[in-house]
Every structure is written in structure tokens, then in C-alpha cells.
DOKE-312042 format. One record per residue: residue number from 1; x, y, z of N, C-alpha, C in turn. Coordinates in Angstrom, 1 decimal. Atoms other than C-alpha are relative to their C-alpha. Layout:
! DOKE-312042
[NUM, [X, Y, Z], [X, Y, Z], [X, Y, Z]]
...
END
This chain:
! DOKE-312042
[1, [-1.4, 0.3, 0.4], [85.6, -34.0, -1.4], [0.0, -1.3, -0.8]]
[2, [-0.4, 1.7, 1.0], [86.5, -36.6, -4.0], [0.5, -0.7, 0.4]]
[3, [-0.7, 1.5, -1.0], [88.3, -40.0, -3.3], [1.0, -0.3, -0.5]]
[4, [-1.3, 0.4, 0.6], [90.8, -39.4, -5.7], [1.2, 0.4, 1.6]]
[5, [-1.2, 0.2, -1.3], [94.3, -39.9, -3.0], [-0.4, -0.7, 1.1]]
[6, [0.0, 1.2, -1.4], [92.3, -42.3, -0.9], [-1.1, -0.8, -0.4]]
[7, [0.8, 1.0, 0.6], [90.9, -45.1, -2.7], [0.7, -1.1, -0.3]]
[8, [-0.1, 1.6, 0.0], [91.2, -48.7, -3.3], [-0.3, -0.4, -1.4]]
[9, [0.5, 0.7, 1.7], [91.4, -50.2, -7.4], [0.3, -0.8, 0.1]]
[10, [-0.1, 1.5, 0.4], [91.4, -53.5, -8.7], [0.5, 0.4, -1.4]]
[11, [-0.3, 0.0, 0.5], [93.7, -54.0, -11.1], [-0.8, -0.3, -1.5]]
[12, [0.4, 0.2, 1.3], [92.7, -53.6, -14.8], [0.7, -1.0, -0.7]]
[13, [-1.0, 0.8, 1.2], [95.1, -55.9, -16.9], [1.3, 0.0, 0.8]]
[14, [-1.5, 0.5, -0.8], [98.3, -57.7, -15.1], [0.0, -1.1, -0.7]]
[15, [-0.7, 1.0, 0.4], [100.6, -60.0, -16.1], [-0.2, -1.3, 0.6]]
[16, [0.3, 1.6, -1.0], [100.6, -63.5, -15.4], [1.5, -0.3, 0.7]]
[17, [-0.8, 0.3, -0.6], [103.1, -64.6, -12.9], [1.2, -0.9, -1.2]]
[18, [-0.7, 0.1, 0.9], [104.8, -66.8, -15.9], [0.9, 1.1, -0.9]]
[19, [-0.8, -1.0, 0.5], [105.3, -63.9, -17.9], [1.1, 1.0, 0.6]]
[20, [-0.8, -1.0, -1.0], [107.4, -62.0, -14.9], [0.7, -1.3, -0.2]]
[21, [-1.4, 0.5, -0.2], [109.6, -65.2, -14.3], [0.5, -0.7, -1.3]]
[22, [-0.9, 0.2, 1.1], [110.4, -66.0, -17.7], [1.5, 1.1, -0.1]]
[23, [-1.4, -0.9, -0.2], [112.8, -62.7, -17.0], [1.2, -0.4, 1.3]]
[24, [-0.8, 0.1, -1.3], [114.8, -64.2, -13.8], [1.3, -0.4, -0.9]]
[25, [-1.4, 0.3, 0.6], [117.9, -65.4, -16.5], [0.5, 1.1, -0.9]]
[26, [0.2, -1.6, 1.0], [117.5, -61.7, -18.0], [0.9, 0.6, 0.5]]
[27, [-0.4, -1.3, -0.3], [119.9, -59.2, -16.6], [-1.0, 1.3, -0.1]]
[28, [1.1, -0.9, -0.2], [118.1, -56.1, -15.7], [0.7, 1.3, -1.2]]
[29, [-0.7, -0.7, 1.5], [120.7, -54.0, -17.9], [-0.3, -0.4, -1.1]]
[30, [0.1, 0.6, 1.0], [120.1, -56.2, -20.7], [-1.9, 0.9, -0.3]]
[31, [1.8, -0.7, 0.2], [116.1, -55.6, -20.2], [0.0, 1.5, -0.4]]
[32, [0.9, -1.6, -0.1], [116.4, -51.9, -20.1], [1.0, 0.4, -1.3]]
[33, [-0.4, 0.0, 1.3], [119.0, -52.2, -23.1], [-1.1, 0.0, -1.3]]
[34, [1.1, 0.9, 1.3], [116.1, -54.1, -25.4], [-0.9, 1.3, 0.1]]
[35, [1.4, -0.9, 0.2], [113.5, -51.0, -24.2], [1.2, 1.3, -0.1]]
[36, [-0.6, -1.7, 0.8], [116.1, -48.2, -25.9], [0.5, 0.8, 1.4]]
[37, [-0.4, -0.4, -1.3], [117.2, -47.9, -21.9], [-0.6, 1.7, 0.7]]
[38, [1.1, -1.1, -0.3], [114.2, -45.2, -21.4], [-0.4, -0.2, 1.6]]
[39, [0.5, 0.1, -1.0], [113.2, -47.1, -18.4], [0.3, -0.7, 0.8]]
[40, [-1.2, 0.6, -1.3], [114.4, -47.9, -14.9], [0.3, 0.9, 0.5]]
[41, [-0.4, -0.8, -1.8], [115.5, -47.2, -11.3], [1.2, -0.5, 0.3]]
[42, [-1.1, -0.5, -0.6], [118.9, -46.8, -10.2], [0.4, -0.4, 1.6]]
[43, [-0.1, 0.1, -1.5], [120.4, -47.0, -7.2], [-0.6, 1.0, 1.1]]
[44, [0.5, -0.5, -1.0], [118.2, -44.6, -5.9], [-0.9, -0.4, 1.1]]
[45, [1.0, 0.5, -0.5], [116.3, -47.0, -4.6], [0.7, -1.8, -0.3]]
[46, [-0.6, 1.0, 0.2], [118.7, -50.1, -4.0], [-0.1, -0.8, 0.7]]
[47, [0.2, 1.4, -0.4], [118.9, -53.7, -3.6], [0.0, -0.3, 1.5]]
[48, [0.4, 0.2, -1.6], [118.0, -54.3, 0.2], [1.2, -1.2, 0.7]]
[49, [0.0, 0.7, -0.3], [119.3, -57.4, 0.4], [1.7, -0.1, -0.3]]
[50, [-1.6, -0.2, 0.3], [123.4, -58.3, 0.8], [0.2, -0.9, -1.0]]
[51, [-0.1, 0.7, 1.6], [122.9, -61.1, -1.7], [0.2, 0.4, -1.2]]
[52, [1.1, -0.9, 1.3], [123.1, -59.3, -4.9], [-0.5, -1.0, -1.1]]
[53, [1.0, 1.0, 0.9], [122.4, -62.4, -6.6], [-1.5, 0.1, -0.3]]
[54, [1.0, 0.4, -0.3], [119.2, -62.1, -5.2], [-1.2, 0.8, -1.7]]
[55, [0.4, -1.1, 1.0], [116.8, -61.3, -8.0], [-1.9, -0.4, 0.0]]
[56, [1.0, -0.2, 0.0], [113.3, -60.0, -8.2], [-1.0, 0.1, -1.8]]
[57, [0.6, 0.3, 0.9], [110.6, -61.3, -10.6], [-1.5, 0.2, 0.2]]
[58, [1.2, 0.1, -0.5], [107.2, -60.5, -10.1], [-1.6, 1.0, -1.0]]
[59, [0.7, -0.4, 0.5], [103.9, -59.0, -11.2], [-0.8, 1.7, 0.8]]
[60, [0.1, -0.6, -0.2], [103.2, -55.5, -10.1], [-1.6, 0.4, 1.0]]
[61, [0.7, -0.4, -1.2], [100.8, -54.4, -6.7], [0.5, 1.2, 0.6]]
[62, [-1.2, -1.7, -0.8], [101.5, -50.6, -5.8], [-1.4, 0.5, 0.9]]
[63, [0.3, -0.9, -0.9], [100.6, -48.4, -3.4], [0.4, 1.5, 0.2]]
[64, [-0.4, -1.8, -0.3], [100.8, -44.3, -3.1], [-0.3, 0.2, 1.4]]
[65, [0.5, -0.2, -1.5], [100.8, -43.2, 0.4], [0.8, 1.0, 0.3]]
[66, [-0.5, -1.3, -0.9], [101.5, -40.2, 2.7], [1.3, -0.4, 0.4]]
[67, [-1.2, 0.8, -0.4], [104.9, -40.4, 3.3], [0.0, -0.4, 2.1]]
[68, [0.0, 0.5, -0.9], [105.1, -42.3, 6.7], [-1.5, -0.1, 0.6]]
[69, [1.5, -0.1, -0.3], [101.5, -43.1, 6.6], [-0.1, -1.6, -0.7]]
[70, [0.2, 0.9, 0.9], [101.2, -47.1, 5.9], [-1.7, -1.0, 0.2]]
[71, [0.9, -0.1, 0.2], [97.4, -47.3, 5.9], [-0.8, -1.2, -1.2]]
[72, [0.1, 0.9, 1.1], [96.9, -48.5, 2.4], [0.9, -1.3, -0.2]]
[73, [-0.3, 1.3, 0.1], [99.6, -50.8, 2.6], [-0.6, -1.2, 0.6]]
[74, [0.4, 1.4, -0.6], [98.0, -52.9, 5.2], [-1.2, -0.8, -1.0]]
[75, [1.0, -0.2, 0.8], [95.2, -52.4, 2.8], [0.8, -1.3, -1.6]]
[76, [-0.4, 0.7, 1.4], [97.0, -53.8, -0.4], [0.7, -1.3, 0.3]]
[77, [-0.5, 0.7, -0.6], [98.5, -56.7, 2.1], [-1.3, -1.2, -0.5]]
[78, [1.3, 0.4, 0.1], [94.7, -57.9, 1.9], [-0.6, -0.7, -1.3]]
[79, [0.3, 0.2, 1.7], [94.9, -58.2, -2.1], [1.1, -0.6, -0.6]]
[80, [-1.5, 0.4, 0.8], [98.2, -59.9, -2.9], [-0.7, -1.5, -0.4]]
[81, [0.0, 1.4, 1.1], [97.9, -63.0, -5.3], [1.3, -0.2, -0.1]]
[82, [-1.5, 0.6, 0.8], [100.9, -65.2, -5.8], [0.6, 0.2, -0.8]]
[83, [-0.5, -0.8, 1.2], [103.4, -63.6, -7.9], [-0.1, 1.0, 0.1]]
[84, [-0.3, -0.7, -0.4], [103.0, -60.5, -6.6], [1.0, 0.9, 0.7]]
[85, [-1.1, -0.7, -1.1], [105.4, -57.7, -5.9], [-0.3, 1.4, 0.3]]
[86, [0.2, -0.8, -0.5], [104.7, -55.3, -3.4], [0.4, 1.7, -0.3]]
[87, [-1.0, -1.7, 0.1], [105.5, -51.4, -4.8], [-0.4, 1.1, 0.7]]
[88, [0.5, -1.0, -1.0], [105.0, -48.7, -2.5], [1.1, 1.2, -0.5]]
[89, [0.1, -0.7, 0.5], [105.2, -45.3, -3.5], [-0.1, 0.8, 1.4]]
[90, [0.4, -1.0, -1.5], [105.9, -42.9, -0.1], [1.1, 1.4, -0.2]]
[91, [-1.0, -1.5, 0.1], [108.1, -40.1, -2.2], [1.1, 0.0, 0.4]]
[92, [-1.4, 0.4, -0.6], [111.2, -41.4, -1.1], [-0.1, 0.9, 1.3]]
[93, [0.1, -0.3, -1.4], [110.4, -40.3, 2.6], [0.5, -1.1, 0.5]]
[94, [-0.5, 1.2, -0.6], [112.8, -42.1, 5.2], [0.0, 0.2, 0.9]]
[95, [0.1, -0.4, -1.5], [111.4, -40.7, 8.3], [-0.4, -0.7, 0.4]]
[96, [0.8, 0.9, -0.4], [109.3, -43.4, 9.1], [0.0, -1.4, -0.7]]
[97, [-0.2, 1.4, 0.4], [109.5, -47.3, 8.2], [-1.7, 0.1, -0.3]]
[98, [1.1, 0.4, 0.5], [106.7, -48.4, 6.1], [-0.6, -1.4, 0.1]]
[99, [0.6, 1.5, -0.4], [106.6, -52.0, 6.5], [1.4, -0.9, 0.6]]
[100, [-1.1, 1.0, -0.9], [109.2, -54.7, 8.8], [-0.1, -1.5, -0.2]]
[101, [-0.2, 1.7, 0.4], [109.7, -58.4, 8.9], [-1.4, -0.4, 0.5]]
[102, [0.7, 0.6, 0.0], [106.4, -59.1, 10.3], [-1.2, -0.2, -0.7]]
[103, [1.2, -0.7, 1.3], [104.1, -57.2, 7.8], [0.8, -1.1, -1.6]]
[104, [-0.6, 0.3, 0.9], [106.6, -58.9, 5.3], [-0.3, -1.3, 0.0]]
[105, [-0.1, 1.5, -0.3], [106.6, -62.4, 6.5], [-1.5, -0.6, -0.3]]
[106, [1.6, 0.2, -0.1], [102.5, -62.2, 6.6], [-0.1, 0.0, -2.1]]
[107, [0.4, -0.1, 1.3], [102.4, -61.3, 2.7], [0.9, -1.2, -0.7]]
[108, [-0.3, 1.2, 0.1], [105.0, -63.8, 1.8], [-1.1, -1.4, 0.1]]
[109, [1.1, 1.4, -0.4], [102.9, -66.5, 3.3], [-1.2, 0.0, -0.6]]
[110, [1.3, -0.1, 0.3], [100.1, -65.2, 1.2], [0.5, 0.3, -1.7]]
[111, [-0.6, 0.1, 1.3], [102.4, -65.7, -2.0], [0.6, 1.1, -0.8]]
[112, [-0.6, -1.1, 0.4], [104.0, -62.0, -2.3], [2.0, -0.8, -0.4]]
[113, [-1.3, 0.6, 0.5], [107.9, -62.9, -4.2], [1.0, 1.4, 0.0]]
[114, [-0.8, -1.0, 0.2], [109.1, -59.3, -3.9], [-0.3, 1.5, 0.9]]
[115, [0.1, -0.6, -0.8], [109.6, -55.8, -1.9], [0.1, 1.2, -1.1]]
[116, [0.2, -0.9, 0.3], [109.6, -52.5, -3.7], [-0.5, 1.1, 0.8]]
[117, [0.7, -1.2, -0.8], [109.6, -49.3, -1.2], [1.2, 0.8, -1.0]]
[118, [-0.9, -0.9, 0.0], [110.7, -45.9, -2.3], [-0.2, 0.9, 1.0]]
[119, [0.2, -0.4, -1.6], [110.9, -44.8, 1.6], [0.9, -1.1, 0.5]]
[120, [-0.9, 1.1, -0.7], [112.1, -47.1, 4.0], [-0.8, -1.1, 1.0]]
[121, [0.3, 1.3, -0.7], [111.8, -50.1, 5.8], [0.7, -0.4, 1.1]]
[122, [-0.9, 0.2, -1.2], [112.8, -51.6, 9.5], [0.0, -1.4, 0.5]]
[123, [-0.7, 1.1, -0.2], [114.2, -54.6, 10.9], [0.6, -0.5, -1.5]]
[124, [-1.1, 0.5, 1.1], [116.9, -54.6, 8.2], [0.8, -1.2, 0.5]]
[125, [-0.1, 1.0, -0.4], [118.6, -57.0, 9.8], [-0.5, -1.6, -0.6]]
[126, [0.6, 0.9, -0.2], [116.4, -59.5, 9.2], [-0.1, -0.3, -1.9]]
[127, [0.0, 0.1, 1.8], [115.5, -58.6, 5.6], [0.9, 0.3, -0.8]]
[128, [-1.0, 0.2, 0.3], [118.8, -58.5, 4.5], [0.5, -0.9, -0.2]]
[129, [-0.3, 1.5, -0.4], [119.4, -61.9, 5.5], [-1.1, -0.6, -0.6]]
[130, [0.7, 0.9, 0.1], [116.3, -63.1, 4.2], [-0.2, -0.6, -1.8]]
[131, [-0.2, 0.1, 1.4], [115.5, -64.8, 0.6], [-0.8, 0.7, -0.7]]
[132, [1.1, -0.8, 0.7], [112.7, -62.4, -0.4], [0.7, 1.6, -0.6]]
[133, [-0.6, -0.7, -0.2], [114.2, -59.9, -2.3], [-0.7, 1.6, 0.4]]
[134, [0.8, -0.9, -0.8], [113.6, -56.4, -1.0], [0.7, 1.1, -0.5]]
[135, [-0.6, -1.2, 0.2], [114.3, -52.9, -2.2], [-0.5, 0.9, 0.3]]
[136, [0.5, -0.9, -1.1], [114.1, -49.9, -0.2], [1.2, 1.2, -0.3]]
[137, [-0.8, -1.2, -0.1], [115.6, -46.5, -0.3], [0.8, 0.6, 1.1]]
[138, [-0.7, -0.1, -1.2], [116.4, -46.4, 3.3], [-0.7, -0.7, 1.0]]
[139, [0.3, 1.1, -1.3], [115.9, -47.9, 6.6], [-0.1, 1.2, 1.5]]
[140, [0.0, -1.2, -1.6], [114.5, -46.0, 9.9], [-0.6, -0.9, 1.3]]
[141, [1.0, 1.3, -0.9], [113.2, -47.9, 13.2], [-1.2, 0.7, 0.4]]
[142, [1.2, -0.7, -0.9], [110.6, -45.1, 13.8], [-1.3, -0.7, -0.9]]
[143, [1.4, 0.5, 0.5], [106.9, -46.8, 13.0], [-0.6, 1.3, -0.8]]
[144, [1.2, -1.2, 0.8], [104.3, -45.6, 10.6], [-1.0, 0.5, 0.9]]
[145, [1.6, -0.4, -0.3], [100.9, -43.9, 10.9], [-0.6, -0.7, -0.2]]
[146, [1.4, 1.3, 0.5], [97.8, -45.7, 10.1], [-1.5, 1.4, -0.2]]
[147, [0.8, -1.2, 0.6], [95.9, -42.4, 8.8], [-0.9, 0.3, -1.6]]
[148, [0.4, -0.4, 1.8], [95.9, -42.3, 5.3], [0.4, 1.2, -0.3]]
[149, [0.7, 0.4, 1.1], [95.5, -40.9, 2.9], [0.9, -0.7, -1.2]]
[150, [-0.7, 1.1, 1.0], [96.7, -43.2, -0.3], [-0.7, -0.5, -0.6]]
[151, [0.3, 0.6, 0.7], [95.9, -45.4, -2.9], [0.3, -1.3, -0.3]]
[152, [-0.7, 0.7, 0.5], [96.2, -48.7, -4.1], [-0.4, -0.3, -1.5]]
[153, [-0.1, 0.5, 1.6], [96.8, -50.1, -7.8], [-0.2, 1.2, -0.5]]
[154, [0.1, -1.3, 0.6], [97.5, -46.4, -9.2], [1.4, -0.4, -0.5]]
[155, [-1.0, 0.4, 0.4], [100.3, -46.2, -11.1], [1.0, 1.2, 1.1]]
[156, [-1.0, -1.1, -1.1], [103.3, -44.8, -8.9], [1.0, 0.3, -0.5]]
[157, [-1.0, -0.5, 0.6], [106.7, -43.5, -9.4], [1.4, -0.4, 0.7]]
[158, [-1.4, 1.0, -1.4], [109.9, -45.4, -7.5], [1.1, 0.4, -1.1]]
[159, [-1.2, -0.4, 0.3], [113.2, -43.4, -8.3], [0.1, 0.4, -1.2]]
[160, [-0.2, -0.3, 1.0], [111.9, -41.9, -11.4], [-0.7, -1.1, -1.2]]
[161, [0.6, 0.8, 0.4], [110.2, -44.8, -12.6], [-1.1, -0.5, 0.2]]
[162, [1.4, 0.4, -0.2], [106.4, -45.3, -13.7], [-0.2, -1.4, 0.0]]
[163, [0.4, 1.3, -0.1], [105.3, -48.3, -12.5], [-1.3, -0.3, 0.1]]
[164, [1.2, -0.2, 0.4], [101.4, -49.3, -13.2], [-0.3, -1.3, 0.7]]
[165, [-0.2, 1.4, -0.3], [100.1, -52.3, -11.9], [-0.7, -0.7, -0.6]]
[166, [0.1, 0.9, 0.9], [100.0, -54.9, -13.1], [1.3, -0.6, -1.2]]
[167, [-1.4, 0.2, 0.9], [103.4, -54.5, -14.8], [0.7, -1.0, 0.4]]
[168, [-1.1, 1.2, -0.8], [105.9, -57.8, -14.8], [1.4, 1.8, 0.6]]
[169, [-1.7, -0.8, -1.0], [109.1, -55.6, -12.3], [1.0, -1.4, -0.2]]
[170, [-1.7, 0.7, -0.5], [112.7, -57.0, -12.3], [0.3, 0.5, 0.7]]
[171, [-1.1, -1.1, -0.8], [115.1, -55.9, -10.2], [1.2, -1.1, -0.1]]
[172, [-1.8, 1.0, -0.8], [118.9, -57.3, -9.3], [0.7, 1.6, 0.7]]
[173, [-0.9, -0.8, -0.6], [122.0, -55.4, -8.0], [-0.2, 1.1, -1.1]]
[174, [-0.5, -1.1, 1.0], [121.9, -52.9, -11.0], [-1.5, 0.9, 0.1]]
[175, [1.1, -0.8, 0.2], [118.2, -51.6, -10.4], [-1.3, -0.4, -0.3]]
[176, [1.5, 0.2, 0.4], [114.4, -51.8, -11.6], [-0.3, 0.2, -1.3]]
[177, [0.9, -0.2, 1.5], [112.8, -52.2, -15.0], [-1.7, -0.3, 0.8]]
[178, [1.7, 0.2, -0.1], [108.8, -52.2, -15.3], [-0.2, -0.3, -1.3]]
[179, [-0.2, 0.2, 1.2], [107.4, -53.8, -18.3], [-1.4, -0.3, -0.5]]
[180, [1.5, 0.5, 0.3], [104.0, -53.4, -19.7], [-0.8, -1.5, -0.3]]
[181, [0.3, 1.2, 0.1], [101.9, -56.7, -19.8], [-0.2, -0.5, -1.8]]
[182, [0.4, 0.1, 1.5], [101.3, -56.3, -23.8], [1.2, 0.0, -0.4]]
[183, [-1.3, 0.4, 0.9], [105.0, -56.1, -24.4], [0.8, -1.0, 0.8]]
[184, [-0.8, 1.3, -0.3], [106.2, -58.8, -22.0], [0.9, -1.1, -0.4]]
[185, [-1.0, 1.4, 0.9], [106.6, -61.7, -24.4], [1.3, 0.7, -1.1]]
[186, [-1.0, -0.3, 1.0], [108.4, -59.4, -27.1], [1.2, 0.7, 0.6]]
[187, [-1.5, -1.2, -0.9], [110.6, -57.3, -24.5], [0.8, -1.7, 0.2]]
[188, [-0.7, 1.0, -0.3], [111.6, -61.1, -23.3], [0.8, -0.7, -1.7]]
[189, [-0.4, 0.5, 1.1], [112.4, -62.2, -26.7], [0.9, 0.6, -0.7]]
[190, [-1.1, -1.2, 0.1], [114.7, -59.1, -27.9], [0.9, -0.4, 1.7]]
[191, [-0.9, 0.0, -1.2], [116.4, -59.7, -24.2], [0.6, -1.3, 0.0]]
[192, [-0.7, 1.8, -0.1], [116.9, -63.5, -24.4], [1.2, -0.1, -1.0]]
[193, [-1.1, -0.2, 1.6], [118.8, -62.6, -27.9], [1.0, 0.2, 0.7]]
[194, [-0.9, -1.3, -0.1], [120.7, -59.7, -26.6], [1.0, -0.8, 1.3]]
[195, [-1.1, 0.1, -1.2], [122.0, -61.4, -23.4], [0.8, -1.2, -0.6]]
[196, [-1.1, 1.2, 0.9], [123.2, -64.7, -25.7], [0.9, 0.5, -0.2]]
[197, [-1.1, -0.4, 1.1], [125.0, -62.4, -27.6], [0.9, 0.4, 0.8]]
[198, [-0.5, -0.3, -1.2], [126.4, -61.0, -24.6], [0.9, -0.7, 0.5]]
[199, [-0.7, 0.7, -0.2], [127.4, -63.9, -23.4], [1.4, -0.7, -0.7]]
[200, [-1.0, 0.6, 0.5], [129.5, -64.7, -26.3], [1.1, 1.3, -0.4]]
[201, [-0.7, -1.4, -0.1], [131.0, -60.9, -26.0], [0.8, -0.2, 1.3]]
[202, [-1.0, 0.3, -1.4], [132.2, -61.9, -23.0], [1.1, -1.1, 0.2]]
[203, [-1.1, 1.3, 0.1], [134.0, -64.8, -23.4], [1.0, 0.7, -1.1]]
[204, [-1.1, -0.8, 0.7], [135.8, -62.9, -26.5], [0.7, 0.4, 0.8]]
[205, [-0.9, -0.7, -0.7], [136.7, -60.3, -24.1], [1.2, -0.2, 0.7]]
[206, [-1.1, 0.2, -0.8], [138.3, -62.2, -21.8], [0.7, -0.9, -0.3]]
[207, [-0.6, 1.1, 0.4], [140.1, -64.6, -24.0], [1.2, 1.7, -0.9]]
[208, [-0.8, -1.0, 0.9], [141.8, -60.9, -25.6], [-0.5, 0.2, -1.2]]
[209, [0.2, -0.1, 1.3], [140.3, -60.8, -28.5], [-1.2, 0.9, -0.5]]
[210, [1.2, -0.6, 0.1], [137.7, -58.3, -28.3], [0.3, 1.2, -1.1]]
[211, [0.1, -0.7, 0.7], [137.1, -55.8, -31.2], [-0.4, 1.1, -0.1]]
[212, [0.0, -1.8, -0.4], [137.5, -52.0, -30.6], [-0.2, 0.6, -1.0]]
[213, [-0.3, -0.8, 1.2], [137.7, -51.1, -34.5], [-1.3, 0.8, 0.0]]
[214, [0.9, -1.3, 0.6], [134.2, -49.5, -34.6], [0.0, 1.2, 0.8]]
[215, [0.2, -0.8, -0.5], [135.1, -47.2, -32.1], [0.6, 1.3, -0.9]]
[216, [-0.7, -0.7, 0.9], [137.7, -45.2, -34.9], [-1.4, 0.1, -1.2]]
[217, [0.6, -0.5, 1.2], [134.7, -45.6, -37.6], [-1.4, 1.0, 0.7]]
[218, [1.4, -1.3, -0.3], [132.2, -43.5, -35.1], [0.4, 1.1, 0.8]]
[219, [-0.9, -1.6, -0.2], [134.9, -41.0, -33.9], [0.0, 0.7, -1.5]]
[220, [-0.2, -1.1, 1.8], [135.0, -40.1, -38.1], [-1.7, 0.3, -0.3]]
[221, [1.3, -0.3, 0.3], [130.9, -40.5, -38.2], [0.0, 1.2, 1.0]]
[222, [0.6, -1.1, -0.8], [130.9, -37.7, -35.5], [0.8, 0.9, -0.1]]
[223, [-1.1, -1.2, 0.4], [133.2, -35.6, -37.3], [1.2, 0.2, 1.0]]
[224, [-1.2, -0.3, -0.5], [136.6, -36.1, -35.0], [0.6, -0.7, -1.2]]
[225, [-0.9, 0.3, 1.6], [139.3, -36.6, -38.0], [1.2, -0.3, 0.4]]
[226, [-1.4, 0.6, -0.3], [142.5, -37.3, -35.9], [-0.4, -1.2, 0.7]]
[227, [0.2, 1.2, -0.9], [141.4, -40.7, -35.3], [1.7, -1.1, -0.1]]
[228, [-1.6, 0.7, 0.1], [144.9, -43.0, -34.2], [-0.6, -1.3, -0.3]]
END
């Protein structure tokens, strides 16, 4: 039998922990604006945490696993580098909790800055309230396995979204971007623009003065002709 679905990689090419938190004054809408809004996770897989301030910056550590099988995780617990955020990949299964405040509290302490399940997670309570942010698809109190089979550092798939490791991840209240390490600095630099400009779109707006006219010149570009 081969070892593909139950092996252990060392990442090829990851971001530097700078390059992830240059994005913490980014909006995550903005980011997935700048990448032609191709890429990104939803609320299928939502912010954990009741803060929605809270916002996740980090440099990508994944894990594929049996759903309610966290094996590998303990495994990729073993490999976290500062700047690290944890992505686990369990097929959105929420029969079984994948990892709790203690498994969490231990990688923290070992410089993890972020949570990424698409499955679930237990003692919400706790990680709700806490400042690490945390996103999880659901929440169950029944424990994992410790079986296998899984992977770590493969690229995985959280709500529709390929995530590789090594990728800088965002997250806030609006969702997940992933962001190759080669286009980091230029995604950040198209995003730093876009959310200026934003900023000064918003202040128009709410002073009244916002400008609706190109919506009449691309009702006539798409052939409607009773424009008022």
C-alpha cells in the first residue's frame, strides 16, 4: 500500500510571518476583491469567535484527516513555527471535535496565531472568549479518534477553498482568503490601494454625496434602453 493519505511533508515554500501580517489593516473583502474575488471561504466555515473584530493573520500549516480522526493533528501540533495557522481539513464533518482549549492552548504557547477547522471544535465556550482567533464549522463535545489516516502540509480544501501550505490565510467576520507566497507583496499592494480608496468612498457616502451615475451608463452598455 502507498503512503499517499497517511504521511507527514515539510513544507516546500511558505511565507514569512511578516508577509501574513502586513494584511491585518486589509479587509478580507477588499483582499479577495484585488484577486478578481476567485478566492475564498464564506460563512461556511465561520468566525468562531464573538469578537468579530478579531482578525486572523498567519502563515499556512494544514492537515487532511478522516473526518473525526485527529491523529495527524497532534502530529502537525509537533511542527508549528511562530506565525503559524493551524488548517485542518476533516470535510466539514461535525460529528466529532477535532481539537479543544487544551490542544489549542499547547500550540499557542508554541507560537500558533490562528485556528482554521472545516469540522468542529469543543469547549466553545472557552474559544469564543479567547483572543486566538478561531474558525470552525461547528462545534460537538464528542472526542476524536487517534487512528488515522491523514496528512500533513498537503494542500486542503476549507469551504471550497484551496489552501496549500505555506499560504499567508486571512480571515475576519466576512470569511477566508489564501494567498500564494509569490504574490503576497503584490496582492498586499493592489489591496492597501483599494481599501484607501474605499475609505474615501465611504466617507462620500455617508456625507450624501455618493455617485450612482455609472449605474444608468452600464444599464445602456448591457442593452436595457429605458434607463430613468
Amino acid at each position: 500500500m502507498s503512503d499517499v493519505g497517511f504521511r507527514v511533508l515539510h513544507r516546500e515554500r511558505a511565507a514569512t510571518p511578516d508577509q501574513a501580517e502586513q494584511f491585518r489593516d486589509v479587509p478580507v473583502s477588499t483582499i479577495s476583491d484585488s484577486m478578481h474575488r476567485l478566492t475564498g471561504s464564506g460563512a461556511s466555515v465561520p468566525l468562531l469567535n464573538v469578537d468579530l473584530d478579531t482578525k486572523l493573520c498567519g502563515v499556512a500549516l494544514t492537515v487532511r484527516t478522516r473526518p473525526g480522526d485527529n491523529l495527524m493533528v497532534h502530529q502537525a501540533l509537533r511542527m508549528i513555527t511562530p506565525g503559524d495557522v493551524l488548517v485542518i481539513d476533516a470535510g466539514g464533518d461535525t460529528t466529532n471535535a477535532l481539537i479543544g482549549e487544551i490542544m489549542l492552548a499547547a500550540a499557542v504557547a508554541d507560537g500558533l496565531v490562528g485556528l482554521v477547522v472545516d469540522g468542529a471544535i469543543r469547549d466553545a465556550a472557552t474559544l469564543r472568549t479567547g483572543t486566538t482567533p478561531v474558525f470552525a464549522r461547528g462545534v460537538s463535545h464528542r472526542g476524536p479518534y487517534k487512528d488515522g489516516p491523514g496528512e500533513v502540509n498537503v494542500p486542503v480544501s476549507i469551504g471550497g477553498l484551496i489552501i496549500r501550505p505555506g499560504d499567508v490565510v486571512v480571515g475576519d467576520a466576512d470569511g477566508i482568503v489564501a494567498i500564494d507566497p509569490a504574490d503576497a507583496d503584490r496582492v498586499h499592494a493592489v489591496a492597501a490601494a483599494k481599501a484607501a480608496a474605499e475609505e474615501v468612498s465611504l466617507e462620500t457616502a455617508r456625507a450624501g454625496r455618493r455617485d450612482a451615475s455609472w449605474v444608468a451608463r452600464r444599464l445602456q452598455e448591457v442593452g436595457y434602453d429605458d434607463v430613468v
